[in-house]
mmCIF file of the N, C-alpha and C atoms, coordinates in Angstrom:
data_MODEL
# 
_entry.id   MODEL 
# 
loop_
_atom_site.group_PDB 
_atom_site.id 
_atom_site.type_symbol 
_atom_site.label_atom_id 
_atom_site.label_alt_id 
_atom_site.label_comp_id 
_atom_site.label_asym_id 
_atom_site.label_entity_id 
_atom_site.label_seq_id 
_atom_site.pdbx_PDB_ins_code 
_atom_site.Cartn_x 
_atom_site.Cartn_y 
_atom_site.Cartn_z 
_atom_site.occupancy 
_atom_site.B_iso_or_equiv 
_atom_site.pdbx_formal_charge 
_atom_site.auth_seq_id 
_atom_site.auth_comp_id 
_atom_site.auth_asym_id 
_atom_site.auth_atom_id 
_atom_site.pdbx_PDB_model_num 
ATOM 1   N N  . UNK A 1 1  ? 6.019  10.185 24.678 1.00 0.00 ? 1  UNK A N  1 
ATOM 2   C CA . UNK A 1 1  ? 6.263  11.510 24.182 1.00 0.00 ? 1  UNK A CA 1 
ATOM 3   C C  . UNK A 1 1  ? 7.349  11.437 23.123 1.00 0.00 ? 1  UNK A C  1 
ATOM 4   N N  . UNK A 1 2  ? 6.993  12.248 22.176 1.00 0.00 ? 2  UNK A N  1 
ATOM 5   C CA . UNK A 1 2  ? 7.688  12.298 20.711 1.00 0.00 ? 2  UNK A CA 1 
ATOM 6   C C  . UNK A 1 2  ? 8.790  13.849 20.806 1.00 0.00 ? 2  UNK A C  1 
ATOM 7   N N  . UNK A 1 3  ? 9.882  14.079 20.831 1.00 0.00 ? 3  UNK A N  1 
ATOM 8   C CA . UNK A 1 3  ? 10.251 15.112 20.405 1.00 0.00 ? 3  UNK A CA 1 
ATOM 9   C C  . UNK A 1 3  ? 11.074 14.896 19.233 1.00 0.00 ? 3  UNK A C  1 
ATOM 10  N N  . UNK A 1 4  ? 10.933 16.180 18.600 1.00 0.00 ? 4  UNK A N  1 
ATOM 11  C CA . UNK A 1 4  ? 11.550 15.798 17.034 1.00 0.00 ? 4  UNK A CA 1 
ATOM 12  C C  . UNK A 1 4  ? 12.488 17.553 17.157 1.00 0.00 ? 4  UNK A C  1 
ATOM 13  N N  . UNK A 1 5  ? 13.438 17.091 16.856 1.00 0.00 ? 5  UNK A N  1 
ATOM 14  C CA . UNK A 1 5  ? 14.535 18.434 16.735 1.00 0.00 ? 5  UNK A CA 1 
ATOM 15  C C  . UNK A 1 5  ? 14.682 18.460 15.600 1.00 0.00 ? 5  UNK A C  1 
ATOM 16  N N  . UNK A 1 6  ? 15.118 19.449 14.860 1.00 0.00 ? 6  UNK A N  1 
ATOM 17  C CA . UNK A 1 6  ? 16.073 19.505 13.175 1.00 0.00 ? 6  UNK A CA 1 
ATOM 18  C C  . UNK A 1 6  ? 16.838 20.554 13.639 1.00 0.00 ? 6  UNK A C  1 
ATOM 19  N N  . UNK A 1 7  ? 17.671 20.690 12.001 1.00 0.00 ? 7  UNK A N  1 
ATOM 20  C CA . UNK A 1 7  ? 18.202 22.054 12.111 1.00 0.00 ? 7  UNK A CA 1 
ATOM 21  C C  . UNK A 1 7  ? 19.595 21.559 10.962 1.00 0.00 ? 7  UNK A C  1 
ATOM 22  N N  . UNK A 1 8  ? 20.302 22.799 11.128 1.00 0.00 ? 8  UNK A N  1 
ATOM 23  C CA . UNK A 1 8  ? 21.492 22.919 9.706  1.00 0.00 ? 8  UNK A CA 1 
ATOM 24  C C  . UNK A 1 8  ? 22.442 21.412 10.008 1.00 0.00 ? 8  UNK A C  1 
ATOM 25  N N  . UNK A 1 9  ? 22.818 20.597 8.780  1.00 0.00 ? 9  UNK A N  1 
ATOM 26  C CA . UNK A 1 9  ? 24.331 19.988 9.333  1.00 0.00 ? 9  UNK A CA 1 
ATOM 27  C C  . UNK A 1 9  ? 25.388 20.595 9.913  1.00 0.00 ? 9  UNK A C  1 
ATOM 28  N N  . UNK A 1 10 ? 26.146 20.430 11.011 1.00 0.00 ? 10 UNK A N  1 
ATOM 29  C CA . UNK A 1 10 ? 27.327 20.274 11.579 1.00 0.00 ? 10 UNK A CA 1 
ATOM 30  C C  . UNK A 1 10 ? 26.570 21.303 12.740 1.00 0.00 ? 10 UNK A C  1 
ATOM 31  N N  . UNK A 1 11 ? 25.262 21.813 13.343 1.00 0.00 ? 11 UNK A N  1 
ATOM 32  C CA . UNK A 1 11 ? 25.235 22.696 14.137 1.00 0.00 ? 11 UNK A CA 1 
ATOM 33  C C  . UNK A 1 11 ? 24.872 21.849 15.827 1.00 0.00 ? 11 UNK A C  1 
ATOM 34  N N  . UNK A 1 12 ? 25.103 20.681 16.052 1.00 0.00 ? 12 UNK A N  1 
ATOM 35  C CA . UNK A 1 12 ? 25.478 20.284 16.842 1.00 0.00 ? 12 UNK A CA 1 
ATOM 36  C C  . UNK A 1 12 ? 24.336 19.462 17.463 1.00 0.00 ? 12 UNK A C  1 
ATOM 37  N N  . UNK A 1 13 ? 23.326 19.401 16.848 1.00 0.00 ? 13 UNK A N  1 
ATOM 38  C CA . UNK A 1 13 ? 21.979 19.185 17.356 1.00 0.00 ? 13 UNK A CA 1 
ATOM 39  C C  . UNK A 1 13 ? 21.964 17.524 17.373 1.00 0.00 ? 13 UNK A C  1 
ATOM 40  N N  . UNK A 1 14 ? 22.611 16.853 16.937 1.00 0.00 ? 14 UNK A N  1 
ATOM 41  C CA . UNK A 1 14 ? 22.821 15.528 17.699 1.00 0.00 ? 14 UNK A CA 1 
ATOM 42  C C  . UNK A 1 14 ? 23.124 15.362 19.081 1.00 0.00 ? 14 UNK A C  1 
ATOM 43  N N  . UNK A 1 15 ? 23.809 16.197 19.461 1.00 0.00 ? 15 UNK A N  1 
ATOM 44  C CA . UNK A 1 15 ? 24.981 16.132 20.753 1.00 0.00 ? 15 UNK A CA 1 
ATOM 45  C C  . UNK A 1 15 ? 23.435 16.655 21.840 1.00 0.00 ? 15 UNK A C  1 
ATOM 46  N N  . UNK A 1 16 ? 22.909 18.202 21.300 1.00 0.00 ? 16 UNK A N  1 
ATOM 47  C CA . UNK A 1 16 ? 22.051 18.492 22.230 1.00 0.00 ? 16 UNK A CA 1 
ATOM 48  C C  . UNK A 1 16 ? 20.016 17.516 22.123 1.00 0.00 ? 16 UNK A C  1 
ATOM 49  N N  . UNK A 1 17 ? 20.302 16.794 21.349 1.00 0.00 ? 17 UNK A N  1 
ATOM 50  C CA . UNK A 1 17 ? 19.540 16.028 21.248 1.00 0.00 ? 17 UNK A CA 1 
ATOM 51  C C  . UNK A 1 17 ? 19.367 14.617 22.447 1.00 0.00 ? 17 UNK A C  1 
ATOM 52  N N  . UNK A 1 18 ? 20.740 14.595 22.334 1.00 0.00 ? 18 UNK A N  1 
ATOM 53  C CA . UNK A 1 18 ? 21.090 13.476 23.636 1.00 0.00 ? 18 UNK A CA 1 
ATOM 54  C C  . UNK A 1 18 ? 20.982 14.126 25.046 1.00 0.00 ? 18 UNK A C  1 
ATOM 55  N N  . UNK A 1 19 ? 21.607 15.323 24.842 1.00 0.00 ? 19 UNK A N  1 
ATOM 56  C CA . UNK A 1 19 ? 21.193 16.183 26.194 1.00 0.00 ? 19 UNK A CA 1 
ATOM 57  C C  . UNK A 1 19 ? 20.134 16.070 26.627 1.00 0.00 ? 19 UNK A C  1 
ATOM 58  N N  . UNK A 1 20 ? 18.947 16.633 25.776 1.00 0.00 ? 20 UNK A N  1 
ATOM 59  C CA . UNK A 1 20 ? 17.921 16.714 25.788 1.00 0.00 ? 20 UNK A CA 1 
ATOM 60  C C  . UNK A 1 20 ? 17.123 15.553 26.442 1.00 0.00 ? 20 UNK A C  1 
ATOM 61  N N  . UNK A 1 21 ? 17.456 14.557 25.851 1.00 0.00 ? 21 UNK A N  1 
ATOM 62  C CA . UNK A 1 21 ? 17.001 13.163 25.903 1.00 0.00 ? 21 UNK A CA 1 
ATOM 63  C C  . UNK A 1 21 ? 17.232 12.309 27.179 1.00 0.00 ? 21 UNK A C  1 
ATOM 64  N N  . UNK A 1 22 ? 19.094 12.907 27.786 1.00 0.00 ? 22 UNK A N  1 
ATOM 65  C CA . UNK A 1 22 ? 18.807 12.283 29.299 1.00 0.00 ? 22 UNK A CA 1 
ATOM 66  C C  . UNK A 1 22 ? 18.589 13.148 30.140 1.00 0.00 ? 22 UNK A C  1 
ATOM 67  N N  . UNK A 1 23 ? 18.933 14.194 30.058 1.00 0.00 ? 23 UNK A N  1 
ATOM 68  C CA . UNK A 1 23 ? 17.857 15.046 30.691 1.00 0.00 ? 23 UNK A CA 1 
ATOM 69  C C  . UNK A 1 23 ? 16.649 15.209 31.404 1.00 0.00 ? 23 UNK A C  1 
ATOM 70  N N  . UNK A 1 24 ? 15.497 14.750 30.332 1.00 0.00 ? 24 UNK A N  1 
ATOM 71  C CA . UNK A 1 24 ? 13.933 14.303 30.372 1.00 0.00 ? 24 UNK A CA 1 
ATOM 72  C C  . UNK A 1 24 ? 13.889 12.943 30.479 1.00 0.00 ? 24 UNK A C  1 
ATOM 73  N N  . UNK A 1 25 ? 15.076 12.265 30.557 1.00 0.00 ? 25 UNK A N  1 
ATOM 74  C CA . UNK A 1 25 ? 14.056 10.846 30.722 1.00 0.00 ? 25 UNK A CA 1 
ATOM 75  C C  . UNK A 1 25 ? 14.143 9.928  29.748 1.00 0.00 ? 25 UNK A C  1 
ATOM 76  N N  . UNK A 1 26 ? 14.088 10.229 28.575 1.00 0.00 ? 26 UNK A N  1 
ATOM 77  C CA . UNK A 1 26 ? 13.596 9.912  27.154 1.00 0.00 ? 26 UNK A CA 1 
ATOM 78  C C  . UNK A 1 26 ? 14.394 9.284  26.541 1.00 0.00 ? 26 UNK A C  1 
ATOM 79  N N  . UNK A 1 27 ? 14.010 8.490  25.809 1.00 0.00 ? 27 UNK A N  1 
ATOM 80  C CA . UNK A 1 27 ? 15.662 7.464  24.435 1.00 0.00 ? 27 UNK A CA 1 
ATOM 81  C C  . UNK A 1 27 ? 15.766 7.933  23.738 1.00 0.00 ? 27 UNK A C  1 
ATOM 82  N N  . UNK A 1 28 ? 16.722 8.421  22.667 1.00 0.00 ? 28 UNK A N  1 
ATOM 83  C CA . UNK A 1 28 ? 17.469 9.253  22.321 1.00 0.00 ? 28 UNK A CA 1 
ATOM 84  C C  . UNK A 1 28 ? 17.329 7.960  20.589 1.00 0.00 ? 28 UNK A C  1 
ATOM 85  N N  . UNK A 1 29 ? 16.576 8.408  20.084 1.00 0.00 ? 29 UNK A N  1 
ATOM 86  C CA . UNK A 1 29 ? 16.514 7.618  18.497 1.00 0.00 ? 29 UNK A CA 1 
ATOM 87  C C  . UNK A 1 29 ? 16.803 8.446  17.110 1.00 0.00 ? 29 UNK A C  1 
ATOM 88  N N  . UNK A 1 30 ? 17.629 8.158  16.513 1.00 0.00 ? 30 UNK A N  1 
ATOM 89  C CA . UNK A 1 30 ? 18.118 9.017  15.542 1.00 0.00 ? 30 UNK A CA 1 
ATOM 90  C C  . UNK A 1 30 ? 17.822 8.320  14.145 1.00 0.00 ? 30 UNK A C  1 
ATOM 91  N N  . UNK A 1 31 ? 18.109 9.267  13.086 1.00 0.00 ? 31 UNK A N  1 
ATOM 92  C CA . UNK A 1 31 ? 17.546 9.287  11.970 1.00 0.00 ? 31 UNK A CA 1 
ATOM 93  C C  . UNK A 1 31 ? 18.422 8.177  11.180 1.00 0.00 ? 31 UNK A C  1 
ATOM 94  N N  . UNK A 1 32 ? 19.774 7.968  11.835 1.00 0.00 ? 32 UNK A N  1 
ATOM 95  C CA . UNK A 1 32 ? 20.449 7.334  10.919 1.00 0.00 ? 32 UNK A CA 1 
ATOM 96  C C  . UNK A 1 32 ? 20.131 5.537  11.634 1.00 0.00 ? 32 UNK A C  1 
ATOM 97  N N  . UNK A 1 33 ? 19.210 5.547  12.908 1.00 0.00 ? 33 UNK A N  1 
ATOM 98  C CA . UNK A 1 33 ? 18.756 4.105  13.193 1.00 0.00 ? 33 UNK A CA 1 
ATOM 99  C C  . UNK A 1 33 ? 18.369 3.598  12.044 1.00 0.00 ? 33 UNK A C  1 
ATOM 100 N N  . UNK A 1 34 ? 17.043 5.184  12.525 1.00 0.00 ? 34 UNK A N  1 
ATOM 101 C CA . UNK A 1 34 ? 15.527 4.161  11.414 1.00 0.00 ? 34 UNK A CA 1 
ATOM 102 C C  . UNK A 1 34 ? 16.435 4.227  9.902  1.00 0.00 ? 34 UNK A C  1 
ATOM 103 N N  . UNK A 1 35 ? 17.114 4.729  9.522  1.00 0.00 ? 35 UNK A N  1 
ATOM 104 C CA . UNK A 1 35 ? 18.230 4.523  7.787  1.00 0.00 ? 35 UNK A CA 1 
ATOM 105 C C  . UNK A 1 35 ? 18.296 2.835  7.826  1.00 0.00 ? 35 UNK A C  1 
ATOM 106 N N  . UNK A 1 36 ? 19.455 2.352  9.447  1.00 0.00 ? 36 UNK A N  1 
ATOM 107 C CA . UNK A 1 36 ? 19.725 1.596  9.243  1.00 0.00 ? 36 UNK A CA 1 
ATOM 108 C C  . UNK A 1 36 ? 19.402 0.112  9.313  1.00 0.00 ? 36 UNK A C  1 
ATOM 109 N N  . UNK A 1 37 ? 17.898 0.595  10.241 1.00 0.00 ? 37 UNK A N  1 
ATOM 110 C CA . UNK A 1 37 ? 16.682 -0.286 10.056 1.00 0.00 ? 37 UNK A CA 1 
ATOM 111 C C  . UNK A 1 37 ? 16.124 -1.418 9.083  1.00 0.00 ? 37 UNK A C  1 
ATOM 112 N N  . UNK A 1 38 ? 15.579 0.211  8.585  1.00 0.00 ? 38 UNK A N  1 
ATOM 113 C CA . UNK A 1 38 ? 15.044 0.141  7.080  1.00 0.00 ? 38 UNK A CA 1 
ATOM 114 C C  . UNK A 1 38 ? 16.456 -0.813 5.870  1.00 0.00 ? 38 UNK A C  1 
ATOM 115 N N  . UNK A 1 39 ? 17.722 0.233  6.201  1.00 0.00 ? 39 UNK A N  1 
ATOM 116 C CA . UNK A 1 39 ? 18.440 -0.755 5.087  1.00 0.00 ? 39 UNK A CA 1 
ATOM 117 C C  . UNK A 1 39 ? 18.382 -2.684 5.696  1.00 0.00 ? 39 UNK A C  1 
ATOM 118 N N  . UNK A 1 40 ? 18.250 -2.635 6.441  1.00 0.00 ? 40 UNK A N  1 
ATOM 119 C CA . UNK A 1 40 ? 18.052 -4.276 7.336  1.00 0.00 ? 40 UNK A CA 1 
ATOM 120 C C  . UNK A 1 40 ? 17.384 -5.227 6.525  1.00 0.00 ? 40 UNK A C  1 
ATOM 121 N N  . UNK A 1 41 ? 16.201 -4.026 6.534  1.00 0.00 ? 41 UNK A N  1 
ATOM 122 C CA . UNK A 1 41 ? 14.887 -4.986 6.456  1.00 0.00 ? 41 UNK A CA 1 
ATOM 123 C C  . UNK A 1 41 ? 14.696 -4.927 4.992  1.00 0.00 ? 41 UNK A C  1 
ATOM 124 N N  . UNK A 1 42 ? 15.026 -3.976 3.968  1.00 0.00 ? 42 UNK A N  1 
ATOM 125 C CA . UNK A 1 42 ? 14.865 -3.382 2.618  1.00 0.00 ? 42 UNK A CA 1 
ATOM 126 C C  . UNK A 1 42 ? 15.870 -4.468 1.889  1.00 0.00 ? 42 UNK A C  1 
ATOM 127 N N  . UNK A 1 43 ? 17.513 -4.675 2.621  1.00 0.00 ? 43 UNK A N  1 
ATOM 128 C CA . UNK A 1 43 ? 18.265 -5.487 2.166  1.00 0.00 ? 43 UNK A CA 1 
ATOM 129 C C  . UNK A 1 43 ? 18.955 -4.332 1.041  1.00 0.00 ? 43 UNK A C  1 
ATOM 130 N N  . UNK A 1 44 ? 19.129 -3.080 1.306  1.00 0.00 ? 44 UNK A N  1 
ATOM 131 C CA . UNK A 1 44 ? 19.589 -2.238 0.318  1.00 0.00 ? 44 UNK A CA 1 
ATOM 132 C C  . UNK A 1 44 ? 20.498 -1.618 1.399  1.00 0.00 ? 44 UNK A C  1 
ATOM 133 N N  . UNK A 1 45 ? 21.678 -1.168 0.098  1.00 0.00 ? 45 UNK A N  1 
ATOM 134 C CA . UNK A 1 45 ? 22.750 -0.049 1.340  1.00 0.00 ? 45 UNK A CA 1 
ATOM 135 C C  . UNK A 1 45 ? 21.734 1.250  2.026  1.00 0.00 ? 45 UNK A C  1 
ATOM 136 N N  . UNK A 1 46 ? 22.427 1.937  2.703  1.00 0.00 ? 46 UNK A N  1 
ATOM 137 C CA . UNK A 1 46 ? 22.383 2.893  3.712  1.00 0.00 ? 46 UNK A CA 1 
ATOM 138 C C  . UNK A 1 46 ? 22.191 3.892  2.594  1.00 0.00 ? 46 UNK A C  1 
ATOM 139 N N  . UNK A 1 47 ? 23.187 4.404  1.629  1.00 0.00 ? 47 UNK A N  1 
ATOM 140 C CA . UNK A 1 47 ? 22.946 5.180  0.684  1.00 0.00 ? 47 UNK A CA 1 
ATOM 141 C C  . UNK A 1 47 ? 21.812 5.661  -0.032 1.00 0.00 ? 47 UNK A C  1 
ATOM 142 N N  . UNK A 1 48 ? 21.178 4.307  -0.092 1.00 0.00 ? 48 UNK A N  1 
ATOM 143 C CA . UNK A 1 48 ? 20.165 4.140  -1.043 1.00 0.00 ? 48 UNK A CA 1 
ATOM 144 C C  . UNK A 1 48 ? 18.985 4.503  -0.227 1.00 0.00 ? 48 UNK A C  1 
ATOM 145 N N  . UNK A 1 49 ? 18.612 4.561  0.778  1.00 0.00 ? 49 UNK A N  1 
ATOM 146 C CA . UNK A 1 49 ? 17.687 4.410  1.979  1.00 0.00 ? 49 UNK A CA 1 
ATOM 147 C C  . UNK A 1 49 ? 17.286 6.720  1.796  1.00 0.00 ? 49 UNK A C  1 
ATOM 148 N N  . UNK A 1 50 ? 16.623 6.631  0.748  1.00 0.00 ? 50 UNK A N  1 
ATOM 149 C CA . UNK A 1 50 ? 15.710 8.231  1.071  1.00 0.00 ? 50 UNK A CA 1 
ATOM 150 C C  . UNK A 1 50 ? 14.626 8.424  1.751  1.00 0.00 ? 50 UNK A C  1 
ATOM 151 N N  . UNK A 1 51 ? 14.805 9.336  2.281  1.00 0.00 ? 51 UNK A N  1 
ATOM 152 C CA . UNK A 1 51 ? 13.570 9.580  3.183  1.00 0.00 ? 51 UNK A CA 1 
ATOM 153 C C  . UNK A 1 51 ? 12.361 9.894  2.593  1.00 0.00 ? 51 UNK A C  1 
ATOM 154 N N  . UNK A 1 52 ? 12.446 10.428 1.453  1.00 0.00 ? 52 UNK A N  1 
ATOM 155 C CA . UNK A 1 52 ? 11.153 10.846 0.793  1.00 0.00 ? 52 UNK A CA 1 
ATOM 156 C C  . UNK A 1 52 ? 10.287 9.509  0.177  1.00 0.00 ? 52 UNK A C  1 
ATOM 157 N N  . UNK A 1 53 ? 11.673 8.377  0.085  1.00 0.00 ? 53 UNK A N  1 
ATOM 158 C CA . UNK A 1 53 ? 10.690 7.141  -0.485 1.00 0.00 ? 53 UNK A CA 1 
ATOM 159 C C  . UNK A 1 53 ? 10.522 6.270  0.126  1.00 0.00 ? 53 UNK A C  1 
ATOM 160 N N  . UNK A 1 54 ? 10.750 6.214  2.010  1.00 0.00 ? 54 UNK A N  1 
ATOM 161 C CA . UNK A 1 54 ? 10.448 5.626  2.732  1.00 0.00 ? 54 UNK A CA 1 
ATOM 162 C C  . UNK A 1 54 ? 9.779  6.168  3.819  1.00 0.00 ? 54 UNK A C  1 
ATOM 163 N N  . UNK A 1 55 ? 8.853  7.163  3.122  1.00 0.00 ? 55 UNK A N  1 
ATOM 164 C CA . UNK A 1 55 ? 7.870  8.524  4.594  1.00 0.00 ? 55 UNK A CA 1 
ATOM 165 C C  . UNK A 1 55 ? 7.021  7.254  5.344  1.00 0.00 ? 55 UNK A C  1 
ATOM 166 N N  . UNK A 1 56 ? 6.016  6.023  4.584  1.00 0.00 ? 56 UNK A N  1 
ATOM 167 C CA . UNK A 1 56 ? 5.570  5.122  5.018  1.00 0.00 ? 56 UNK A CA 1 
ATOM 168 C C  . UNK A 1 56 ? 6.406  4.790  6.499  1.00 0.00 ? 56 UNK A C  1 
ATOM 169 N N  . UNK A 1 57 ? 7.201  4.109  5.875  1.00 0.00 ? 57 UNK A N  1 
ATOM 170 C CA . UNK A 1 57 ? 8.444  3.119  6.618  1.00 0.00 ? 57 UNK A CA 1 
ATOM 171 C C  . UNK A 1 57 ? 8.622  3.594  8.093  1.00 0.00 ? 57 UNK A C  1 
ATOM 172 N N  . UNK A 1 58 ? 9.265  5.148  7.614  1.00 0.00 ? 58 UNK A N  1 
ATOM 173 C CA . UNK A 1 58 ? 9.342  5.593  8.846  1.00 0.00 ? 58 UNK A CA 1 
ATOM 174 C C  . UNK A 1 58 ? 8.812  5.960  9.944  1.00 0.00 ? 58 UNK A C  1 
ATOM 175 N N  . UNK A 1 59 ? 7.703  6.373  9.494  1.00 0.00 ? 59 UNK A N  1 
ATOM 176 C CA . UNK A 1 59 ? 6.394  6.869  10.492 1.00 0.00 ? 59 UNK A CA 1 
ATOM 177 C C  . UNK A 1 59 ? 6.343  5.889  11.290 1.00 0.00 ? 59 UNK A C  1 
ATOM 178 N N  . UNK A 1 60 ? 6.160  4.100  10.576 1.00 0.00 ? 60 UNK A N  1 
ATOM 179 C CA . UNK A 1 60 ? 5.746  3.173  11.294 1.00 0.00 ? 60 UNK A CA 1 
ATOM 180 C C  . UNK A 1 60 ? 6.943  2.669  12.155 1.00 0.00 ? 60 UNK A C  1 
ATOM 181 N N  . UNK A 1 61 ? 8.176  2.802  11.746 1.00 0.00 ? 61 UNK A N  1 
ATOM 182 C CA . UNK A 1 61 ? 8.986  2.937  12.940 1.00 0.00 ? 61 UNK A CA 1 
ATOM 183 C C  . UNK A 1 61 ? 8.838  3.832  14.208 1.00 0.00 ? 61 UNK A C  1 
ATOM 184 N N  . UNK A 1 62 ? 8.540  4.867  13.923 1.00 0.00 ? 62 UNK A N  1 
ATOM 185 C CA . UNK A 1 62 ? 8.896  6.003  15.001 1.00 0.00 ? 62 UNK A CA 1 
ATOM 186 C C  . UNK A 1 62 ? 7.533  5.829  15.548 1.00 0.00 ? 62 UNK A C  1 
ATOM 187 N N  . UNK A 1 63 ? 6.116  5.145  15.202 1.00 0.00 ? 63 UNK A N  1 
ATOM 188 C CA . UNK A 1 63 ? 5.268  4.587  16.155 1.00 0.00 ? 63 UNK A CA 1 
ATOM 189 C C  . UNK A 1 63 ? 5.443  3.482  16.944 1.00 0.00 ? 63 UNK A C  1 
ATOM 190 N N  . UNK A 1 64 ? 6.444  2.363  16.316 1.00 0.00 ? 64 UNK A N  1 
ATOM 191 C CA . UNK A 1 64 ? 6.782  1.130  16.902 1.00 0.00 ? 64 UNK A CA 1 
ATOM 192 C C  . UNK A 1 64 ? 7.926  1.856  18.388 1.00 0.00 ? 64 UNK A C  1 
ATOM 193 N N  . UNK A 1 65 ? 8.384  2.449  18.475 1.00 0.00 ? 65 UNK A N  1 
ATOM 194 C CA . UNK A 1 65 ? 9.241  2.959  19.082 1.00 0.00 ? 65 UNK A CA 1 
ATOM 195 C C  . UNK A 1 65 ? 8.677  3.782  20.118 1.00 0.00 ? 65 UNK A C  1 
ATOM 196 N N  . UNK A 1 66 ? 7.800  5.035  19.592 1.00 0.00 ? 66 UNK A N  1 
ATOM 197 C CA . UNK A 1 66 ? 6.752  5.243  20.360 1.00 0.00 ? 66 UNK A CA 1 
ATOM 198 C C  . UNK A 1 66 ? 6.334  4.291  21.779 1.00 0.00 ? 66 UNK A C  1 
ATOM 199 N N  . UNK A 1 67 ? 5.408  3.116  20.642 1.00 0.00 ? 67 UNK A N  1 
ATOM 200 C CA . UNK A 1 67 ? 4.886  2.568  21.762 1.00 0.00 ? 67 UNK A CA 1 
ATOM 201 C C  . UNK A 1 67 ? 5.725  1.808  22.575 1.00 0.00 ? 67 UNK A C  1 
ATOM 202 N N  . UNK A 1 68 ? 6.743  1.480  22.612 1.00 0.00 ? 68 UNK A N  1 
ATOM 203 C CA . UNK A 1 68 ? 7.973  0.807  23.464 1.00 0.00 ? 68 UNK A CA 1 
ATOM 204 C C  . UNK A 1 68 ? 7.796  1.545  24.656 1.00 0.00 ? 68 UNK A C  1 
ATOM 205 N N  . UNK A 1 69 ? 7.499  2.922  24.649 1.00 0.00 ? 69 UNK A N  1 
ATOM 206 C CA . UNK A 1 69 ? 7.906  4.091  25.758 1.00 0.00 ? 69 UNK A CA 1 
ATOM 207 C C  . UNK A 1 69 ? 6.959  4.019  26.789 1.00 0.00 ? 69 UNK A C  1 
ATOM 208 N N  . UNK A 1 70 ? 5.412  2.990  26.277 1.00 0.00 ? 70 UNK A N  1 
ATOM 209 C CA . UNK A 1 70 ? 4.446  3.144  26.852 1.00 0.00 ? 70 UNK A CA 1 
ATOM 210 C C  . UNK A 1 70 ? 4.835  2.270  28.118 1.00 0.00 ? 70 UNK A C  1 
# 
């Protein structure tokens, strides 16, 4: 099971994300992993790492991760 939260910066939704997460059971994977993943494997800073030019990238993380859960 996939849950995906958003919402404004600074409104706390990291913190209740983890809630959330031990709560249900669930691992708790954040956006700035798959960043720092991707910068790993890309060999580029963190900075540089956009989401719009790594939509590929990420998906296939957050399926690799996915299936871990199975």
């Amino acid at each position: 099971m996939i849950i995906t939260i958003t919402s404004y910066p600074g409104t706390t939704t990291k913190e209740l994300s983890k809630l959330l997460a031990l709560q249900a059971g669930l691992r708790y994977f954040s956006d700035a992993e798959i960043k720092k993943r991707i910068a790993v494997e890309t060999n580029l800073p963190i900075e540089k790492i956009k989401e719009e030019e790594f939509t590929e990238k990420i998906k296939q993380i957050i399926e690799q991760e996915a299936k871990k859960m199975i």
